[in-house]
N, C-alpha and C positions, 0 to 999 in steps of 0.2 A: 551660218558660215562655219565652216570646217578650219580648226586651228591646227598646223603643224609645229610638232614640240623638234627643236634638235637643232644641228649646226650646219652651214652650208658646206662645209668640208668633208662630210659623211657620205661616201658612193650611196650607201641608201637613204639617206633625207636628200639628195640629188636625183636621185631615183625617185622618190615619191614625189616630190614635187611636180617632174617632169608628166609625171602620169595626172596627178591633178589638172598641172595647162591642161594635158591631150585632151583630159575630158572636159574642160570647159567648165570646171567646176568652182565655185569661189569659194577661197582661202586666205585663209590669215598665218603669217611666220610668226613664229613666237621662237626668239634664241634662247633655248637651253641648253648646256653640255650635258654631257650622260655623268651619272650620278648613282651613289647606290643609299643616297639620303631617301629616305621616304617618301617626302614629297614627290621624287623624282618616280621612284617605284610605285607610285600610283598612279603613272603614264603609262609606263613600261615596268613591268616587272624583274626582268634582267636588267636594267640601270640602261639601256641602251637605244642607240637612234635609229631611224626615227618612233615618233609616236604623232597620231592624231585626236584631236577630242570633235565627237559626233554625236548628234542626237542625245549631246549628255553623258556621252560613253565615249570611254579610253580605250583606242585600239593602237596597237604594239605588231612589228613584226612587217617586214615590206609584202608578202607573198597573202598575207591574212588583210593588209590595207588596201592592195590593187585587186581581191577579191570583191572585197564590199563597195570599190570604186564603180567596177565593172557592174554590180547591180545594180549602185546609184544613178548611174549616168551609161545606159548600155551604148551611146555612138559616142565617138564612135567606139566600135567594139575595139575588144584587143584581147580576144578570142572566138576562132570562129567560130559559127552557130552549130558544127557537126559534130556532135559529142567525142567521139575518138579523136578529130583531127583540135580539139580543145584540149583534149586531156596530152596529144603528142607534144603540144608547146608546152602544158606544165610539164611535163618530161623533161624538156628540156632546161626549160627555169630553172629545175629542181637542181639537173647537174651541173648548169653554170654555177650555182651560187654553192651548193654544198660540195662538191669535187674539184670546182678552179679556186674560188672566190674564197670559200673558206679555206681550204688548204692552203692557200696563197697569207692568209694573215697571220699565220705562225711566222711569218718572215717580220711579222710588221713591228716589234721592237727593235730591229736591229735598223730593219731602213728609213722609219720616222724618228726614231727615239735616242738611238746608239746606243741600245743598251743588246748587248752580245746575244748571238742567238747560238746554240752549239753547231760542229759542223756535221753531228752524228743528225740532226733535227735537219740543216740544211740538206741533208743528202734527202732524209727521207723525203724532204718536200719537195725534191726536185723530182722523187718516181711518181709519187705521187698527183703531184701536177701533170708528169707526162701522160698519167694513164687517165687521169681525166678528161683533158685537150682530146684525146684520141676518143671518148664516149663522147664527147660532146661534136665532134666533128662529123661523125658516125649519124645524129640526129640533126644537125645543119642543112637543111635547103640550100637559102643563098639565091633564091633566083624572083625578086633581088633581096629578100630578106629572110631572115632568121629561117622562117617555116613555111615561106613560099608568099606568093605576090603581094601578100596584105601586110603592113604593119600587125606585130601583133607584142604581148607581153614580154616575149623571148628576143625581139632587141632591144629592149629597154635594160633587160638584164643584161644582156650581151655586151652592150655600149659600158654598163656601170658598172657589172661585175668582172668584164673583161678587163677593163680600165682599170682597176685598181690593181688586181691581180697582176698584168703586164708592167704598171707599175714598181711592185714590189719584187719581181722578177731582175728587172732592168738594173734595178737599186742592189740588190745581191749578187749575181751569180752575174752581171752583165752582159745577159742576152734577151732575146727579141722573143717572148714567147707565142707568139700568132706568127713565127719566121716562116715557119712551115704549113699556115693556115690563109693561101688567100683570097677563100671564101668569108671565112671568119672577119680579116680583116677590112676587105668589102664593106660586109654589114656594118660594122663598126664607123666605117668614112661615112658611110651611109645615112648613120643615125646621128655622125655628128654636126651632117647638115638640118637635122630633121627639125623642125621650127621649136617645136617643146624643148628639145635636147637644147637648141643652139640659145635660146633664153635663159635656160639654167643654168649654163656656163658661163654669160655675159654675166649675170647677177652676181655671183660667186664674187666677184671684182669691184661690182658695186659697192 
């Protein structure tokens, strides 16, 4: 059985999780906070969540876990079988989570923590975010999902990196970042009907 290290408050231990249901895979939670004690660095090497332990082996990183998921348990899949149209959703992965997602959590002492963020940093996040949204809108299907009819890895991200990011958005500068996206936000209602999605949420409160 597959253990998940990390906390349910983390867009990506919410994210892994959700990919675990999808595949049907059994798992164990295991609540640890990120850490940059030892112990913890032997999960995860940057102290961060999530982490899974498998076959005896620590694996770290959501985009390197929903890799090894995907060979574990290939149905159902959540990438298609066409090598190009595979690699266009990691495409897209890549820029939700390193062009919204991350650039979005430079905001994230100020909107969880209150601790001051500058206003020369919020400027920058805010071009920054814009020219993201616009590369990622650019690679968006939408009909009805992320990268075309099939569920696939790119709304998973979409729903958890979007989500945070939108979040931290709303919390600083108090506007609607998918205002002018709604394809984008489509997907996102989309997925937060989607059975895996909609358990991960409920549990969160459990």
């Amino acid at each position: 059985m597959i253990k998940l290290y990390g906390l349910r408050m983390s867009n990506y231990y919410s994210l892994t999780k959700a990919l675990l249901i999808e595949k049907g895979v059994d798992f164990e939670e295991v609540k640890r906070p990120p850490s940059q004690k030892e112990d913890f660095l032997m999960l995860s090497p940057m102290g961060k969540m999530p982490a899974i332990e498998a076959e005896g082996v620590y694996l770290s990183e959501s985009i390197a876990i929903a890799t090894y998921l995907e060979s574990l348990q290939p149905k159902p899949a959540l990438l298609p079988a066409n090598t190009m149209q595979a690699a266009k959703v990691m495409e897209l992965v890549c820029h939700l989570k390193l062009d919204v997602e991350l650039v979005a959590r430079r905001l994230l002492p100020e909107a969880l923590f209150k601790q001051p963020v500058s206003e020369e940093t919020k400027a920058a996040v805010k071009t920054d975010l814009a020219k993201g949204m616009k590369a990622v809108d650019r690679l968006f299907v939408g009909t009805p999902y992320a990268a075309g009819e099939q569920v696939t890895l790119a709304d998973f991200y979409t729903f958890y990196s979007l989500g945070m990011a939108s979040g931290m958005v709303r919390a600083i500068y108090g506007e609607d970042l998918l205002a002018e996206y709604a394809t984008i936000r489509g997907v996102q209602a989309l997925m937060a009907q989607h059975p895996s999605v909609q358990r991960v949420e409920t549990e969160k409160t459990a």
